[in-house]
N, C-alpha and C positions, 0 to 999 in steps of 0.2 A: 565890718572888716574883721574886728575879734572873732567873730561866729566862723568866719569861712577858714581863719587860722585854727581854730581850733576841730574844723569838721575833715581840713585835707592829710592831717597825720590818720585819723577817724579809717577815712576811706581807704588809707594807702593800707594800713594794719588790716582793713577787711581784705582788699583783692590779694595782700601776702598771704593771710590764713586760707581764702576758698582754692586761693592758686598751687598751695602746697597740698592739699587735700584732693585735688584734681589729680595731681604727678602723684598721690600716689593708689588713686584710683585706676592709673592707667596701668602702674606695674603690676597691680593685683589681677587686671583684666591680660596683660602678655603672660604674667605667670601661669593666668588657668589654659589661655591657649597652647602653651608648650606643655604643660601637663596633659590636654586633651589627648594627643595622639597615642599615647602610651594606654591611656584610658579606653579608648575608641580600641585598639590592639588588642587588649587584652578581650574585649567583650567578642570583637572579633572571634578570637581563638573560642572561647565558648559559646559563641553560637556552632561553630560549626559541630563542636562536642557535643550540643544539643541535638544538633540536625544529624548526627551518625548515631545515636541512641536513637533518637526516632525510626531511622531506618532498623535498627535492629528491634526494636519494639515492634512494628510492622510485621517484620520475618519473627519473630515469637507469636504473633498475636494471630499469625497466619497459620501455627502450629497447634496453636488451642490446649497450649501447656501454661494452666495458670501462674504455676508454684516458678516455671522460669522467666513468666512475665511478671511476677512478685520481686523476682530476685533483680530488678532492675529499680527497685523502689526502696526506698530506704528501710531499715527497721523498725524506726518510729513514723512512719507515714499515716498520711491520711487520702483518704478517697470519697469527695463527696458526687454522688451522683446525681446525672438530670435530677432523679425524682426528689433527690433531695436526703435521702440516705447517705448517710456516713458510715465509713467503715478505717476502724486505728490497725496499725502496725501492718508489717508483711501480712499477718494469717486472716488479716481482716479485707485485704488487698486481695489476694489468694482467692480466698472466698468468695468477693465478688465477681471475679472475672470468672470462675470457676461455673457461676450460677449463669452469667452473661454468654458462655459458653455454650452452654447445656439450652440457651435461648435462641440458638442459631447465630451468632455473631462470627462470622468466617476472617474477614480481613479488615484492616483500619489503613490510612495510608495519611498522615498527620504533615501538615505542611505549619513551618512557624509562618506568622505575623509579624512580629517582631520578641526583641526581648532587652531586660533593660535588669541592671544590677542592685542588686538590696544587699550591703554591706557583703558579708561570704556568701550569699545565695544568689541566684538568677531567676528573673522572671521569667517565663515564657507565656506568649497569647499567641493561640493558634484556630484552627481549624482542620477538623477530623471527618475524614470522607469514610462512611461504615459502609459494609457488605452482610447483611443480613439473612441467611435462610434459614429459614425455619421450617422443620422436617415438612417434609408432604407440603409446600407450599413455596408459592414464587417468589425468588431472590429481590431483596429490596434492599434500595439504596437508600442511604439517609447522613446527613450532614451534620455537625455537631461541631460546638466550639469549647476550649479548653482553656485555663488558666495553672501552669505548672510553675509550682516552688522549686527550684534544683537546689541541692543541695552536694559539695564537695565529697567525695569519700577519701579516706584515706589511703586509698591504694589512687586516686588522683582521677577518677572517673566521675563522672556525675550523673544524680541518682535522682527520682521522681520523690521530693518530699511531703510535696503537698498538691494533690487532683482534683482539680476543680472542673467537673463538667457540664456546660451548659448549652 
């Protein structure tokens, strides 16, 4: 009988402690959900800023002006290509497309996958549908998938930091 008085304060002192630690398990979990939509909102808004630079990447890229498909990328960017070459900054960005150009590369039409938030930057995972001809030879189609860093500018646009394509 001493044992069961001494084990029933025991027990009540347990289910007071897991049962406070539940309540406040729960307010942590209604906190994240009212914070969600705000969160969700905003990624909102920058997807579609994603998805109207794409399209304007598109209409440059259907132009076969490097230097103004450069000027949509940051100035310390990076470009790694399928092959696996890297190319830093605008002029290195520049240059590739310039060479990509001069290979027959006519049009790209880039659809997002999704995209997901890294502290001030944005992911994007996509897929890039290319238009290829190359002089004297038949137009070829080919598919392509990308990983893009965005990055904020300060005039409030968002700029291709990091090109990943594979």
């Amino acid at each position: 009988m001493k044992k069961l008085l001494m084990v029933v304060p025991l027990v009540i002192l347990l289910c007071f402690t897991f049962g406070c630690q539940q309540g406040e398990e729960v307010a942590e979990e209604e906190k994240a959900v009212q914070e969600e939509p705000k969160e969700v909102m905003a990624l909102a808004q920058e997807r579609q800023a994603i998805a109207e630079t794409n399209i304007k990447f598109g209409e440059v890229f259907s132009s076969g002006d490097a230097a103004a498909l450069a000027s949509l990328y940051t100035e310390d960017a990076w470009l790694i290509s399928q092959t696996g070459d890297m190319f830093k900054g605008r002029e290195g960005v520049e240059a590739f497309w310039a060479g990509a150009f001069q290979m027959g590369m006519k049009e790209v039409v880039l659809t997002t996958v999704d995209v997901m938030r890294m502290d001030d930057m944005v992911g994007e995972f996509g897929k890039a549908d290319l238009t290829i001809k190359p002089e004297g030879q038949d137009e070829i189609k080919d598919v392509g998938k990308y990983l893009v860093i965005w990055k904020k500018a300060a005039d409030g646009t968002w700029k291709l930091y990091a090109d990943i394509m594979f």
